[in-house]
N, C-alpha and C positions, 0 to 999 in steps of 0.2 A: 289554539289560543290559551285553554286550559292548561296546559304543560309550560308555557311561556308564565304564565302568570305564576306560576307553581314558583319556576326559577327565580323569576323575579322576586317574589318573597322568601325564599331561601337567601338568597342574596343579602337584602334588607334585614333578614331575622342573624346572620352572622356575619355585619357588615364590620360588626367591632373585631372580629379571629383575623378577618380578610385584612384589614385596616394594617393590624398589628402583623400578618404574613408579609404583608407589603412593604414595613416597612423597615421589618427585618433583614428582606430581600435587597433592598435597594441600600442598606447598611452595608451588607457586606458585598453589595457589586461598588457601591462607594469608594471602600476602603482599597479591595480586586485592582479597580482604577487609579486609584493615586499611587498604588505603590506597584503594581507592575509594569502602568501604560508606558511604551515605548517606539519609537519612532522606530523606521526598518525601510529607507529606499535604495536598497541594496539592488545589486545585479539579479540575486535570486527571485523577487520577487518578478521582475518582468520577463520571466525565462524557467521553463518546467527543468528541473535537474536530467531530465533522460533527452532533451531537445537536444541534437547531434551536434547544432551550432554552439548551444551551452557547456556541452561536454568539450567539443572540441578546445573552447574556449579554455579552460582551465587545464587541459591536458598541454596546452601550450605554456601556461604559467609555470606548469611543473618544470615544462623542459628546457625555455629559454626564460624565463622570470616573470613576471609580476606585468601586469603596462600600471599597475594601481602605481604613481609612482608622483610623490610631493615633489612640488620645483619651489624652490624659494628664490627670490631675485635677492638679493643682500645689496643695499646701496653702500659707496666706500669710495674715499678718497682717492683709491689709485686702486685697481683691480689687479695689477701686477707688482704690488707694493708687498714689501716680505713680512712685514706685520702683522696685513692682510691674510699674508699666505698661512699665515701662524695661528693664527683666530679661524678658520678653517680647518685647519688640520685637527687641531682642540676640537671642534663641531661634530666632525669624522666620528673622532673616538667619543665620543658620547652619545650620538644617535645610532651606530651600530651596536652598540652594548643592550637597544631597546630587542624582546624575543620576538616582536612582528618583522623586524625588520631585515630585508636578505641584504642587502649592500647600500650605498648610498656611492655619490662620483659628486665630484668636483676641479676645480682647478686644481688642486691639492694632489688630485688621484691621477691625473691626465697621462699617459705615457705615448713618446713618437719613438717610431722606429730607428732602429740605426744598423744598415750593414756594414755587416766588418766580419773576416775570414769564415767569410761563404756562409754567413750565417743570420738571422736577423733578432737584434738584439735591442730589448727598450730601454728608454732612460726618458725620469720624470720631465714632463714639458715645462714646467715653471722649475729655474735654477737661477738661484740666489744671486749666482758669482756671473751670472749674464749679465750683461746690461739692458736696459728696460729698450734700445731700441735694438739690439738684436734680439730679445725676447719679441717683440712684436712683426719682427722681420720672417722670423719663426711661425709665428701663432699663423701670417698671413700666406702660405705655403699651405697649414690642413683647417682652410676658411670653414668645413659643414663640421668640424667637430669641435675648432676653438670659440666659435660663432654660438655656441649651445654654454660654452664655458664663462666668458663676458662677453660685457653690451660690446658695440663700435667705441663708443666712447671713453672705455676703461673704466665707467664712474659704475659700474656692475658686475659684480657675481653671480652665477647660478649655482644652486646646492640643490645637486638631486638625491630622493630617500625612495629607495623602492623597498616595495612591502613584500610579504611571503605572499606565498596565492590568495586568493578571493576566501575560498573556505572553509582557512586557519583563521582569516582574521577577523570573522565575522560578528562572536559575540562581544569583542571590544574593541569593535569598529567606534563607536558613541564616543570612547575614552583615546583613542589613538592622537587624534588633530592637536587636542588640548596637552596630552604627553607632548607631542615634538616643538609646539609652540614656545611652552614654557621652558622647552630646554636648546631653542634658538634664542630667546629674550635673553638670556644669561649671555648670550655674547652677542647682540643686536637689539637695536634699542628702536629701530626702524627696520623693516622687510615690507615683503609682499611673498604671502603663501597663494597658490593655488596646484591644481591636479585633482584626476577624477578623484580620491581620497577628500579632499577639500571641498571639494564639490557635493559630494556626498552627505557631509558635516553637514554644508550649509543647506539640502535638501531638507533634512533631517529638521535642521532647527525651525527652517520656516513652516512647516507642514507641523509641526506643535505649537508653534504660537497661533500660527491661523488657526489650528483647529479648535484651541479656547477663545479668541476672539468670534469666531465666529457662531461660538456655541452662545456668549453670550449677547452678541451682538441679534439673534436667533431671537432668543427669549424674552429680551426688550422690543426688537419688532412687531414679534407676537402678541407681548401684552399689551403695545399701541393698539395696533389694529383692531384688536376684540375689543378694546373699551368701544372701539366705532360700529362692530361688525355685530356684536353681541345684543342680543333684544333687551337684555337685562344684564345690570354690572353683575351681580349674585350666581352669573355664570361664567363668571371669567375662572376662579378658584378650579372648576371641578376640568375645562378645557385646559389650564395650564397643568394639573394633573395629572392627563390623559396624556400630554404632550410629556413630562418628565421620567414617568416611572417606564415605560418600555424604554426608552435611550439610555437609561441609565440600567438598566436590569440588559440590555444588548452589550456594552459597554462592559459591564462586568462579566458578561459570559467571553468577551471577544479577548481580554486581557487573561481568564481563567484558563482559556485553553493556549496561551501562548502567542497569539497571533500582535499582530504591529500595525500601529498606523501605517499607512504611506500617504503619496500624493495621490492614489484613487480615494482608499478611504476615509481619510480624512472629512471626506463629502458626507459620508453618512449619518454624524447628528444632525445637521443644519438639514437636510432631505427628509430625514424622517421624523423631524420635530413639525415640520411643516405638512407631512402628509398627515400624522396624528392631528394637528388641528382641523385640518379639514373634515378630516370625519365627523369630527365630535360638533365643528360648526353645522353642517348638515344633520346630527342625531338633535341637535339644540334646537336647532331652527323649525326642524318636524314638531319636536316634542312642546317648543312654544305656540307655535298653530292650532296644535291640536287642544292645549289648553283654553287659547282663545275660544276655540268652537264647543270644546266638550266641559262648559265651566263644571259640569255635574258630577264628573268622572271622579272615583276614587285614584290615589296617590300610585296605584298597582295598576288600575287599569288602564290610567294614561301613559306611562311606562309600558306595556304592552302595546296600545296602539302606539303611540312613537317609535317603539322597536320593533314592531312591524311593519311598520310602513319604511322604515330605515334602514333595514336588514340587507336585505336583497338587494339594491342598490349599492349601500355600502359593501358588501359584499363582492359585487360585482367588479367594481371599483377597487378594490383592494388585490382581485384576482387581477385585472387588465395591468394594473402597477407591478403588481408580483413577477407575472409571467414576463413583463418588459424588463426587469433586473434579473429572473431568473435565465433569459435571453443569455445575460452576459457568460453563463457557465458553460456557455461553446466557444467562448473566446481563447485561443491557446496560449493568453497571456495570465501569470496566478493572479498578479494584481487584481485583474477584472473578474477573474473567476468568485474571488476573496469576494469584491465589491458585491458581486451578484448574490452571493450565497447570504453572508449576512446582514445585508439589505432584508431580501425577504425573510428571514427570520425575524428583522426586526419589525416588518411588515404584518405577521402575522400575530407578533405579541401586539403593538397598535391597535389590531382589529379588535382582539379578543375584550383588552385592557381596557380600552374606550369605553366599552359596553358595560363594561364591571365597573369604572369610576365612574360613570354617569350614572347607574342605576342607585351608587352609594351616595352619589353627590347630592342626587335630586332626593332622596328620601329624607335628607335631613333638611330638606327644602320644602318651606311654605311660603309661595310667591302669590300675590294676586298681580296673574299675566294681563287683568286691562288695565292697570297704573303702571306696569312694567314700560322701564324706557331705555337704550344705554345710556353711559354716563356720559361720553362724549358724541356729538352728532353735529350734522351740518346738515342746518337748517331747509336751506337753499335747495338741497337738491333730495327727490321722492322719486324714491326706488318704483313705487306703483307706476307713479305716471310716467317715467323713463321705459318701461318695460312694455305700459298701454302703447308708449308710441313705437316701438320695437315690434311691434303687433301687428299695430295700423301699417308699419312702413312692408314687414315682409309680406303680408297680403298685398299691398297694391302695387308694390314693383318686383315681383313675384322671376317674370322672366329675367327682365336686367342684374337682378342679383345674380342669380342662377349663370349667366352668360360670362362677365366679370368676373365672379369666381371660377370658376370653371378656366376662365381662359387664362386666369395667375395659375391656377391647380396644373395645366400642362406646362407653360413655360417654369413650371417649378421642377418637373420632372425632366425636362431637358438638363433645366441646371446641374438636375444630380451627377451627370456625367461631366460638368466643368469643376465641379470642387476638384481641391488638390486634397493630397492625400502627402504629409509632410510633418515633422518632427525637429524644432529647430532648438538644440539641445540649451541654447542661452534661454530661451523662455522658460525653462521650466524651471530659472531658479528668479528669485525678488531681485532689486536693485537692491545693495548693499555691499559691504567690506567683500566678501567671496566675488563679487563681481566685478568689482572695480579692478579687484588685483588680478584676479584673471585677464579682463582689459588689455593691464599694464604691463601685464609678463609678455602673452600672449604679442602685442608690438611690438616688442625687444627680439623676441624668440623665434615666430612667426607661428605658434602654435602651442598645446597643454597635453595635448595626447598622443603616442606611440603607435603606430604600425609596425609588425614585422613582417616582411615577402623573405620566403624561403623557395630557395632556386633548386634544382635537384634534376640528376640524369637520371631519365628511366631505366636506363640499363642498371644502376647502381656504381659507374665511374664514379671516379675521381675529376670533380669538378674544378681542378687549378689545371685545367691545362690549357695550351694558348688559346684554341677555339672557343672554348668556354670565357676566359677573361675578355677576349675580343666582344662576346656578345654581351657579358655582365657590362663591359665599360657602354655599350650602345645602350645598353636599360639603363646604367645609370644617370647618364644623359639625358634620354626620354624626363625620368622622373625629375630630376631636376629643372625642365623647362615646363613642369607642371604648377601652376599657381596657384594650388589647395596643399601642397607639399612641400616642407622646407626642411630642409637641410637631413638628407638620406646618406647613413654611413653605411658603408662596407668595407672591404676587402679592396674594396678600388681607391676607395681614398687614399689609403698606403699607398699602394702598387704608385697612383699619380706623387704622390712625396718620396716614393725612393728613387722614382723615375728622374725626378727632378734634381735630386743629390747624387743619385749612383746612374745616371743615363747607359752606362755599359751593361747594367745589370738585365736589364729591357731589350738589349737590341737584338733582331731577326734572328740574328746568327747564333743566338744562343737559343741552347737545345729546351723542346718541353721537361722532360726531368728536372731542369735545373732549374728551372722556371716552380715549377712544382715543391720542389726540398725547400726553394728558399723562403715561395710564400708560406707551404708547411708549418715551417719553424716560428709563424708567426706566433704568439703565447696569447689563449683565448682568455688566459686569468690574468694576464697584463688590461686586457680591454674586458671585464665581463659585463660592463655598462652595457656593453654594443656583442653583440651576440655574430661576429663577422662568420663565422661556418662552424659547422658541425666537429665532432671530435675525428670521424674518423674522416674528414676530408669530404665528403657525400655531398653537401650541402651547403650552398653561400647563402649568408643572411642579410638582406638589409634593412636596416630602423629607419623608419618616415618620423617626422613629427606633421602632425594634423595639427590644426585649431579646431576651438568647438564650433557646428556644422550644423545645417539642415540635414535630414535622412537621406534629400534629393541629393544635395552635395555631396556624400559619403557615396551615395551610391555612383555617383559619376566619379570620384578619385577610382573606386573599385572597377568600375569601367574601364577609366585611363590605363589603371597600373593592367589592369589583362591585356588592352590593345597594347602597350609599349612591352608587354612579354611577347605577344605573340609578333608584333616587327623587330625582335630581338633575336627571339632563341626559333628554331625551328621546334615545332611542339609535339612532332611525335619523338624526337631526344630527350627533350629536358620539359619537367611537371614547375608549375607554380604554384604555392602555398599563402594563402593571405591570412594571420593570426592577428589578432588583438580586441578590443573592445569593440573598437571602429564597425568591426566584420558583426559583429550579433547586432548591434544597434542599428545597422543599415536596414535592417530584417523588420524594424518594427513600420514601417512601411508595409509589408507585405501579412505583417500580425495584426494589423489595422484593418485592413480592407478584409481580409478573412473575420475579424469579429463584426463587421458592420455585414458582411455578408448571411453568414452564420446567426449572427445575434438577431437583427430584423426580420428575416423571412422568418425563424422559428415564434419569433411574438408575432408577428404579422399573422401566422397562421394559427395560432393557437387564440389569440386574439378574436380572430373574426369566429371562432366555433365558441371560443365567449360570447359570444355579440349575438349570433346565433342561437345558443341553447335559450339565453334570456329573452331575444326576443320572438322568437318562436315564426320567425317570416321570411325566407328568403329575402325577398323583393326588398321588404324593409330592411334589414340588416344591410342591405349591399349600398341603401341608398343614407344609412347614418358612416355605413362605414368612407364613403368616400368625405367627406367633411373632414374626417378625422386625419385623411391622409396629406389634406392641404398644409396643417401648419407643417409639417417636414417638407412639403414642397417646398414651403417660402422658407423655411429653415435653409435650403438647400440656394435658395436665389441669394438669399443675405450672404453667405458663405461664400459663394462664388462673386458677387458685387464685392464685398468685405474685403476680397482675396484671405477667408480665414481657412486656414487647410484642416483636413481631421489629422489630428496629431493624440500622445498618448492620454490625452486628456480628453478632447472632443469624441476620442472614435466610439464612445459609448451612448452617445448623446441621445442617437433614434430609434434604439426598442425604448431605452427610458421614455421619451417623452413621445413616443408609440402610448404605451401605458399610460400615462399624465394626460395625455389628451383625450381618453378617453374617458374618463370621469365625469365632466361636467356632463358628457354627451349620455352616459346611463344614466345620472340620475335625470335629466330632462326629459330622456324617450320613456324612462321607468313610469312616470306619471304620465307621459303621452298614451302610453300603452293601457297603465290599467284606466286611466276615461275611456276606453273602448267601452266598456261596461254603461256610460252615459250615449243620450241618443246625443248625436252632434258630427258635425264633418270633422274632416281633417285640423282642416283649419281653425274650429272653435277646440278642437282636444286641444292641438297645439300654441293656442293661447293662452289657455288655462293650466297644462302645466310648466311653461314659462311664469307665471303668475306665482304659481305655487312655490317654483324653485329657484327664480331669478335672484331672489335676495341671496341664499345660499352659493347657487354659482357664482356669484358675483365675490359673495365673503374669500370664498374657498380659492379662486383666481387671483385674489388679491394677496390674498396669506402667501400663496405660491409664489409669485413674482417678487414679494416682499425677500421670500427666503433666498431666490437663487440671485437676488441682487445684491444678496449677501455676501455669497460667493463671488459674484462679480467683484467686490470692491478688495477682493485676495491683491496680494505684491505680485504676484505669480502671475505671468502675461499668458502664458495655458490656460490656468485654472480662471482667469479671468474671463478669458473668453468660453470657456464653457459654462460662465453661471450667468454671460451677457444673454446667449444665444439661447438657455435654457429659458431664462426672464420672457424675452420676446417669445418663442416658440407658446408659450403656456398662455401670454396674453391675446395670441394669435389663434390659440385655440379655444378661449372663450369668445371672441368676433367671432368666428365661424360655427360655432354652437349659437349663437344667438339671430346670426345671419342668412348662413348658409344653410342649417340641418332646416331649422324653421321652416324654409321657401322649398328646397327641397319634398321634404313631407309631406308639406300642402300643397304641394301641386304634382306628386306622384302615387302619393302614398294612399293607394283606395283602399 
C-alpha cells in the first residue's frame, strides 16, 4: 500500500510534466492522423502475400491480365450509330494513354473472323459502310461476345478498362476511379461505372466516412450516458479524458507505421472508446463509495484505496478483453490479424492511461461526495431497490432459474452447428451510386466479375485437335446452361461463327492438321480482351462473367465448372485450371471457420486459466465460467433464427465478446470473493457484492450497447449486423451475470 501511495503522489507532484507529455503526444499523433490516415480495402489486406491462392492469383494477372477490370455502361441513342462509334474510339485513346492501364475493349476494338485462302483473317465488327440491319444480323451470329458489347436494345455501350496487376496499382489505387471518371465525363454526360476497381473505391469511401461518424457519434453517446451514469457531473471531464488520449495516441501510432483503415478496423475507435469508459466508470464508481464511507481519508489515500480495490479486477477485465482480440492473431486473414494486434495495444494504453488521468483528475478535485448528484437522472427508477429485488428473486427461484437457463445454454449449443458460414459480397458495400450502378450494369450484362478456366493436356499436346474441340464445345455447353455464368468466350465461339459462314471448313472429312493451322492462325492480339489459348497452342482459355455472389454461390459455380470438366474431358488427359478473384474469395468461407475455430478455443482456453489464476477455485471458476458461455449460445440461436451467416465481418465476433462477457462477471465474483473474509453464506456474499457493483455493471453494460449500436446504425449490412448481434450479446451478458452466475453460486458454490 506504501509503494502505491508513493506512486500516487509522484504522479500528483508532476501532474503538470505529465499533462504537458500528454499533450504533446496527442499533437503530434493529431497531426500523424490527418495527414497520413488512409483507407486500404485492397485484396492484400484479406490474403497474406505467400498464401498459394494469393500468389497464384496474381501470377495469373501477370500472364493472362488483370480481372481488376472498370465496365462502363454508356447510354446513346443508337449503340451502332457511327457517331457513337466515333465518341468511343476518342475514349480508347485517352484511357490507354493512363500508365495503370494494360488495354481497354469495346465496340470500337471488337474484331470477327473471316476465312479466306486457308487462313483466318480478322476484320473490325462495327463497319461504317454496313447497314445497321446487317450489322445486327452479324452481331446476332457471335450473341456471348457482341451481348458483352451492347444492351438488346441498342440504347447501350459497354467500355471495358483493364488495369495492370493488383500490385503495380496499389499505391494510387485512391486516385485511379476519379482519373477514369473524369476522363469519361468529357465525352458522357450520363454513365454507369462499376467493377471490382469501383467497388473497391466505394469500400474505401464508406469505411472513412463511417469511421468519423462513428467516432463522433461515440463521444456524444458517451457524454449522454455519464451525465446519467456518473455519481457526479465533476466526473464526466476526467472519463471523457481517459476515453480520448489512448484512441488518439493508438491512432497516431497506427498511421506512423504505415498501416490503413479497412472494413475490420475501422471498428477500433468506437470499441475502445467504449471499453475505456468502462473502466474509468468502474475506477469512479469505487472511488465515489469509498469516499462516501471514508469521509476522513486524505486525497492520496482515497486514491489508493480506490485503486486498489479496482486494480485487480480492472485488470483482469482488461486481460479477458485482451486475450479475446489477441485471439484474432491466429486468424490467417491480415485484416483480423491487424484488428487483433492493435486493439490490444490499444487496450493496454486504456488500462494504463485511465489510471494516470483519474489519478490527475481527481487531485485537482475537491468534491463533497454526500451532496454529489449527476446532473441528469430519472427519478423513477433506484438502482438499490431494483438490485434488492434481483436478490430477493434469485434466492427464492434459485432451481427455475438454473433449469431455464440451462436448457436455452444447450439449445444454444445445438445452434452453433446451424449458423451458416457465408460472405455475400453485395453486403459489404452501403446503398448508394456504386451500387445502384452495379445493379444496373450487372441486368444488362448478367454479371461484373471475370473468371478464367484454362484447359490443358497433361501430356503437353496441342490442344486444337478434333477430340479436344469436341470435348471443349460439350464444356462449353455445360457452362453456358449454368445460371450463375453468363456469357463464356472461347475458342468455340469462333469455331461455331465460322462453322456457320464456312460449313466446309468443319466437316469430318477434313483432316486434324488442317483443322489445327486454321484455328492456329487465329491472332491472340486481335482478341487480347478474351485470352482464347496459350501462345504455344498448349492451352484453351475461357472468360465467364460472374455477378456479385454469396461465398456459398461462388463455391457452387467452382463446383459446377469441375463437374462439367470432368463430364467433358477425360481427366487423366487434360488438367483444369480455375484463375481470378472469384477463386481466393470463395476461400473466405473456409478463412472464416478456421479463425472462429482458432480464435475461440485459444481465448477460451486462455481465458478460463484467467478465471482461474484470479479465482483461485476450481469448482468456482467452472461454475462462473459457464454463464459466461451462454450469451454466445444465444448469440448462436439469434444467428441461426436471423438466418445471419458468419461472414468477413461477423467471423470475429466470439473470442471478442468471449472477452466482453467477461467483465461484468469479474468484477461481481471480485467482490464475491474477497467477502469470503466476512462471516456469511453464499448467498448473503452474493448479495452484497451485487450491491456493491450493480450500479457499475449496469453503467458499463449500457456504455457497451450504447457503442456497438453504433456500429449497428453503419450503411454497411455486414458491419451492421456485427454491431446488432455485438449490442445483444453484451446485453445478454449482463442478464446472465445478474441471473444466472447469482443462482448458480448460491446454490453450488460451498
Amino acid at each position: 500500500m506504501k509503494k502505491l501511495k508513493n506512486s500516487i503522489s509522484f504522479i500528483i507532484r508532476f501532474r503538470v510534466i505529465i499533462i504537458a507529455v500528454l499533450v504533446v503526444l496527442m499533437g503530434i499523433s493529431g497531426y500523424q492522423t490527418t495527414q497520413k490516415l488512409r483507407v486500404d480495402n485492397s485484396l492484400s489486406i484479406w490474403f497474406l502475400e505467400d498464401d498459394p491462392s494469393y500468389k497464384a492469383y496474381i501470377d495469373f494477372q501477370k500472364n493472362f491480365g488483370s480481372d481488376e477490370i472498370f465496365i462502363a455502361m454508356l447510354p446513346v441513342d443508337n449503340a451502332i450509330g457511327e457517331a457513337e462509334f466515333k465518341t468511343l474510339d476518342k475514349l480508347h485513346t485517352s484511357i490507354e494513354a493512363l500508365p495503370y492501364v494494360k488495354t481497354s475493349f469495346s465496340l470500337a476494338k471488337a474484331k470477327y473472323p473471316i476465312y479466306a485462302n486457308n487462313k483466318i483473317n480478322f476484320d473490325d465488327l462495327y463497319n461504317s459502310k454496313r447497314s445497321e440491319k446487317g450489322l445486327k444480323n452479324l452481331f446476332s451470329k457471335l450473341p456471348n461476345i457482341t451481348s458483352q458489347l451492347v444492351t438488346k436494345d441498342y440504347k447501350n455501350q459497354f467500355f471495358y478498362i483493364q488495369m495492370n496487376p493488383t500490385p503495380t496499382i496499389e499505391e494510387k489505387r485512391q486516385d485511379i476511379a476519379g482519373e477514369i471518371r473524369s476522363i469519361i465525363e468529357k465525352e458522357y454526360s450520363n454513365y454507369y461505372l462499376t467493377g471490382p476497381p469501383v467497388l473497391n473505391e466505394a469500400y474505401s469511401k464508406g469505411i472513412y466516412k463511417e469511421s468519423l461518424v462513428f467516432g463522433v457519434l461515440t463521444v456524444l453517446v458517451i457524454t449522454i450516458m455519464l451525465l446519467f451514469l456518473l455519481p457526479s457531473k465533476r466526473y464526466l471531464i476526467v472519463s471523457l479524458l481517459s476515453v480520448a488520449v489512448p484512441v488518439s495516441l493508438l491512432f497516431g501510432l497506427i498511421t506512423s507505421l504505415g498501416y490503413a483503415l479497412n472494413m475490420i478496423s475501422m471498428l477500433i475507435p468506437t470499441i475502445l472508446m467504449v471499453y475505456s469508459v468502462s473502466d474509468a466508470v468502474h475506477i469512479i464508481n469505487i472511488y465515489h463509495k469509498e469516499g462516501l464511507k471514508n469521509a476522513s481519508l486524505s486525497k492520496v489515500d482515497l486514491l489508493a484505496l480506490a485503486i486498489r480495490k479496482s486494480f485487480t479486477p480492472c485488470f483482469y477485465t482488461t486481460l479477458t478483453t485482451f486475450v479475446g482480440y489477441f485471439a484474432l492473431y491466429l486468424s490467417p486473414l491480415p485484416a483480423f490479424k491487424n484488428m487483433g494486434v492493435f486493439t490490444c495495444i490499444g487496450l493496454v494504453l486504456s488500462f494504463f492511461l485511465v489510471y494516470v488521468i483519474t489519478i490527475i483528475g481527481f487531485s485537482f478535485m475537491n468534491l463533497d461526495f454526500q451532496k454529489a448528484k449527476p446532473l441528469l437522472s430519472i427519478k423513477k427508477i433506484s438502482q438499490t431497490s431494483a438490485i434488492n429485488w434481483l436478490n430477493g428473486f434469485t434466492s427464492k427461484y434459485q432451481t427455475s432459474i438454473i433449469v431455464c437457463f440451462t436448457a436455452v445454454l444447450l439449445f444454444g449449443l445445438y445452434s452453433v452447428f446451424q449458423v451458416k458460414i457465408d460472405t455475400n459480397s453485395r453486403d459489404l458495400l452501403a446503398e448508394g451510386v456504386a451500387k445502384q450502378d452495379l445493379r444496373t450494369v450487372e441486368v444488362e450484362l448478367g454479371g461484373s466479375n471475370r473468371l478464367q478456366l484454362n484447359i490443358s493436356a497433361t501430356n503437353g499436346d496441342n490442344i486444337l485437335n478434333k477430340d479436344a474441340i469436341k470435348s471443349l464445345e460439350n464444356f462449353q455447353e455445360k457452362l453456358e446452361n449454368n445460371v450463375f455464368i453468363s456469357n463464356p468466350v472461347s475458342v468455340i465461339n469462333l469455331k461455331s461463327f465460322l462453322e456457320k459462314r464456312t460449313p466446309v471448313l468443319f466437316q469430318s472429312s477434313v483432316s486434324k492438321e488442317k483443322i489445327k493451322e486454321t484455328l492456329a492462325s487465329v491472332d491472340n492480339d486481335s482478341n487480347s480482351f478474351f485470352k482464347l489459348f496459350s501462345e504455344d497452342l498448349k492451352t484453351a482459355g475461357f472468360t465467364l462473367t460472374l455477378g456479385e455472389m454469396k461465398t456459398s454461390q461462388l463455391e457452387q459455380v467452382l463446383e459446377d465448372i469441375k463437374q462439367a470438366f470432368e463430364a467433358s474431358f477425360n481427366t487423366n488427359d487434360y488438367s483444369l485450371k480455375v484463375n481470378g478473384f472469384a477463386v481466393v474469395f470463395a476461400q473466405l468461407n473456409n478463412f472464416i471457420l478456421e479463425t472462429q475455430f482458432k480464435s475461440f478455443f485459444a481465448a477460451f482456453f486462455v481465458a478460463f486459466l484467467c478465471l482461474l489464476i484470479f479465482i483461485k477455485s476450481l469448482r468456482t471458476t467452472l461454475l462462473v465460467l459457464i454463464p459466461n458461455i451462454l450469451p454466445l449460445a444465444l448469440l448462436a440461436i439469434f444467428m441461426s433464427l436471423l438466418d445471419i451467416p458468419l461472414d468477413v465481418s461477423t467471423a470475429m465476433i466470439t473470442p471478442i465478446m468471449l472477452g466482453i462477457a467477461m467483465d461484468d462477471t469479474i468484477h461481481l465474483v471480485y467482490k464475491y470473493r474477497r467477502s469470503k473474509t466476512i462471516s456469511g453464506s453464499p448467498e448473503d456474499r452474493m448479495n452484497n457484492a451485487l450491491l456493491y457493483t450493480g450500479s457499475a455493471l449496469f453503467s458499463t453494460t449500457i456504455a457497451l450497447v450504447g457503442g456497438f449500436l453504433i456500429i449497428a446504425s453503419s450503411a454497411t449490412p455486414s458491419v451492421r449486423d456485427f454491431g446488432l448481434l455485438c449490442a445483444v450479446t453484451v446485453a445478454i451478458a449482463l442478464i446472465t451475470d445478474i441471473f444466472y452466475l447469482p443462482t448458480l453460486l448460491k446454490k453450488f458454490d460451498r
